[in-house]
C-alpha positions in Angstrom: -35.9 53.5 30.9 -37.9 55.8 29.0 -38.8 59.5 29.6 -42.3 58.2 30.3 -40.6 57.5 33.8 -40.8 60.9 34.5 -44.1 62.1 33.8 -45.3 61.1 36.9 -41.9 61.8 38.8 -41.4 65.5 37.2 -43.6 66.5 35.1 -41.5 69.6 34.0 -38.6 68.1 33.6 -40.7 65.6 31.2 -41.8 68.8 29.3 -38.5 70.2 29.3 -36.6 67.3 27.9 -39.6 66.8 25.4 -39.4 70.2 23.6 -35.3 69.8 23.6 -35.3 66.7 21.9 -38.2 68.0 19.4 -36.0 70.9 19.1 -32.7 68.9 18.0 -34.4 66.7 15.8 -36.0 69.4 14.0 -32.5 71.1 13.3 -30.9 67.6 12.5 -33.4 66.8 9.9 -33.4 70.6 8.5 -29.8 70.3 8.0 -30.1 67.5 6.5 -32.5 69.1 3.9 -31.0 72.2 3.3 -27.6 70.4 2.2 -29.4 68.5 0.0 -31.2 71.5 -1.9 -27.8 73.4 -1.2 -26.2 70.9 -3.2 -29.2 71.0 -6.2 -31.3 68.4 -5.5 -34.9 70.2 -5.1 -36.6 66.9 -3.3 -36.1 68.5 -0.2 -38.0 71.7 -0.3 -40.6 70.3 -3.0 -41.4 68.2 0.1 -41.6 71.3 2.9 -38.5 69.8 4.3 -36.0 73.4 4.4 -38.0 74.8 7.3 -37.3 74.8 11.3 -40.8 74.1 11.6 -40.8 70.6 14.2 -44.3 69.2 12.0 -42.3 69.0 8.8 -39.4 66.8 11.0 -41.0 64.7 13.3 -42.7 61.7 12.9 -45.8 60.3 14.9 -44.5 57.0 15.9 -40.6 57.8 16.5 -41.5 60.7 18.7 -43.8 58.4 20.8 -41.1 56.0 21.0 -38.5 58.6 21.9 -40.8 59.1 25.5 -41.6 55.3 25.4 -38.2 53.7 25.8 -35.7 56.9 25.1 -35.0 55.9 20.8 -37.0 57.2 18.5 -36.6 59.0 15.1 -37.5 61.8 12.4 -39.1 61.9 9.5 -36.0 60.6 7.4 -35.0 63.2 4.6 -35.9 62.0 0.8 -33.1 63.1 -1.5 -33.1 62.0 -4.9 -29.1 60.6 -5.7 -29.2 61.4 -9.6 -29.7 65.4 -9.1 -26.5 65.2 -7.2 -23.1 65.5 -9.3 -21.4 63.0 -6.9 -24.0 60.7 -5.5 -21.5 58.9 -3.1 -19.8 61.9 -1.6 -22.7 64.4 -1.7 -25.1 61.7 0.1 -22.3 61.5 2.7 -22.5 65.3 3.1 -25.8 65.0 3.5 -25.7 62.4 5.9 -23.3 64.3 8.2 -25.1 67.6 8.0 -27.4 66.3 10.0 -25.3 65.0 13.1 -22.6 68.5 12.4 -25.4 70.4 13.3 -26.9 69.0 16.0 -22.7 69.6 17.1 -22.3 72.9 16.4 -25.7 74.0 18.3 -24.2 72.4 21.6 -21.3 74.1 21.0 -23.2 77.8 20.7 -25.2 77.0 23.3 -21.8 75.9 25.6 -20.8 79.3 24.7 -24.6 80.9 25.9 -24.1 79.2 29.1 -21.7 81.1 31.2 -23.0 84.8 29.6 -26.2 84.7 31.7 -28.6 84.9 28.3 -31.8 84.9 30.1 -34.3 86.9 28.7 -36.2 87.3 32.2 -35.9 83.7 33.1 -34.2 82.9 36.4 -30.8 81.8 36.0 -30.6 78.5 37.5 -33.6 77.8 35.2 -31.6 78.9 32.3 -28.6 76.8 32.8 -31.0 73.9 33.6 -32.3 74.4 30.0 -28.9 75.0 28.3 -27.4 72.1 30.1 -30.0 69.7 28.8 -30.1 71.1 25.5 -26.2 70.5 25.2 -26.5 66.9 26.6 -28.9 65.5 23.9 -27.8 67.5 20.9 -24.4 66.0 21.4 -26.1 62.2 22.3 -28.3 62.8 19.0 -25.2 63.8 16.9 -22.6 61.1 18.3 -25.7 58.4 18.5 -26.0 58.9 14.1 -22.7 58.7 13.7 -22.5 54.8 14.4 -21.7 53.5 10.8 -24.8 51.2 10.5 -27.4 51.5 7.9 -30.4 53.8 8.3 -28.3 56.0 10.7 -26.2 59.1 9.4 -22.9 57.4 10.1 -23.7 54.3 7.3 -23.5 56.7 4.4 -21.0 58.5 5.3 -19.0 55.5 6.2 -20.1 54.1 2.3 -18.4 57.2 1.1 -15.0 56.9 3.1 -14.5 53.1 2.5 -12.6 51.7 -1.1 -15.1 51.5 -3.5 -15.1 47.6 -3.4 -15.2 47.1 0.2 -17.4 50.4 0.2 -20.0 48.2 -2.3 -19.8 45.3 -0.3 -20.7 47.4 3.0 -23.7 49.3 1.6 -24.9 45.8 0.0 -24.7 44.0 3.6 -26.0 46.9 5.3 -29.2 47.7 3.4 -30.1 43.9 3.9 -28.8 43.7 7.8 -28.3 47.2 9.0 -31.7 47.7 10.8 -31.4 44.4 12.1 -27.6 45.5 14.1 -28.5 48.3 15.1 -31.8 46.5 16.8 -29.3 44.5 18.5 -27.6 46.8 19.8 -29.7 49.1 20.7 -31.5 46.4 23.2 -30.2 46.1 27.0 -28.9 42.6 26.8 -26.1 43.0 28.7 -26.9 44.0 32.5 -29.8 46.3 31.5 -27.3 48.5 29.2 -27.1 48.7 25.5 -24.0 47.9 23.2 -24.4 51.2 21.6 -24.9 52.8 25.0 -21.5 51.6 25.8 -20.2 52.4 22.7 -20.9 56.1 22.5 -21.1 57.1 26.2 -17.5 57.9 26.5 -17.8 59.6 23.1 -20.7 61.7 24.5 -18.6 61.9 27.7 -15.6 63.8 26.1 -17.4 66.3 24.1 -19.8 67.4 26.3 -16.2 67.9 29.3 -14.8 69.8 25.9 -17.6 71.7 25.3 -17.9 72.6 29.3 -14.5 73.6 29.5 -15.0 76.3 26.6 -17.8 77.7 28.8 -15.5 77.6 31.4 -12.6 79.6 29.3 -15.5 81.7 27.7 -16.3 82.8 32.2 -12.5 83.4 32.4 -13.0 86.3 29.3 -16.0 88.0 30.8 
């Protein structure tokens, strides 16, 4: 069900969710920018890409679907492969930086969590926002990682493969990727996803990881 559901239902907690997930899509494409002009390729910023600004990042029609039926998209980062000394490698770096830090803002906002940050706002408040934020950084991160062409996790899975079988993977995937992931993004089975139940234990464990850490980080304070 989509997060239109909730506009009705709670309407704040429809806002809330809506500027979270602008805000981690925003830092996942960024990072995916700035690695690419990190690593010399000037595409990114010739574009207005290496900025946290959310117009740069998001794009019309995979933010409305995001609140449609909960999976949308960015504005995908344009990189150009021959300003890069290792095309295969670099691209996976790339393709990671994206998903790495979507990770590593969970994990400093894990750490936020139990030290009562609140710049005025009421605490419960603040934890709702923190808690949420967590959640879908780490679902945005673990959900790119799936090794299927456009996602993060196909390029980087290119790059980790033997270079035959690692041909023979990019080749199938550019011509069938969009296609698999369709499938198994759609509930066939009992209203759930195959990627749904791939990842959910994935998204499970880091987010009990990254809760304990808040919960050793209480322990210090």
């Amino acid at each position: 069900m989509g997060l239109i559901s909730l506009l009705s239902t709670s309407p704040l907690l429809f806002a809330l969710i809506a500027v979270i997930l602008i805000a981690a899509i925003t830092v996942h494409e960024f990072a995916h920018a700035w690695m690419a002009d990190h690593l010399g390729d000037p595409t990114p910023r010739s574009q207005g890409r290496v900025t946290l600004n959310p117009k740069a990042h998001l794009d019309p029609i995979g933010t409305l679907m995001i609140f449609m039926i909960g999976f949308g998209w960015g504005k995908p980062v344009m990189f150009d492969p021959f300003n890069l000394k290792n095309p295969t490698k670099e691209a996976a770096l790339i393709a990671f930086a994206g998903p790495a830090a979507n990770l590593l803002l969970a994990l400093v906002l894990s750490v936020m969590l139990p030290l009562g940050i609140g710049f005025g706002i009421s605490e419960p408040v603040l934890s709702t926002i923190l808690l949420y934020s967590i959640f879908y950084n780490i679902m945005l991160a673990v959900f790119n990682l799936v090794p299927i062409h456009p996602l993060d996790g196909g390029k980087i899975a290119v790059a980790l493969l033997p270079a035959e079988l690692a041909l023979e993977y990019d080749d199938f995937m550019r011509r069938y990727g969009t296609f698999v992931l369709i499938a198994l993004i759609l509930p066939l089975v009992n209203g759930t996803s195959a990627v749904s139940t791939l990842i959910s234990p994935v998204i499970t464990f880091i987010s009990s990881w990254y809760l304990q850490l808040a919960t050793f980080v209480i322990g210090l304070i």
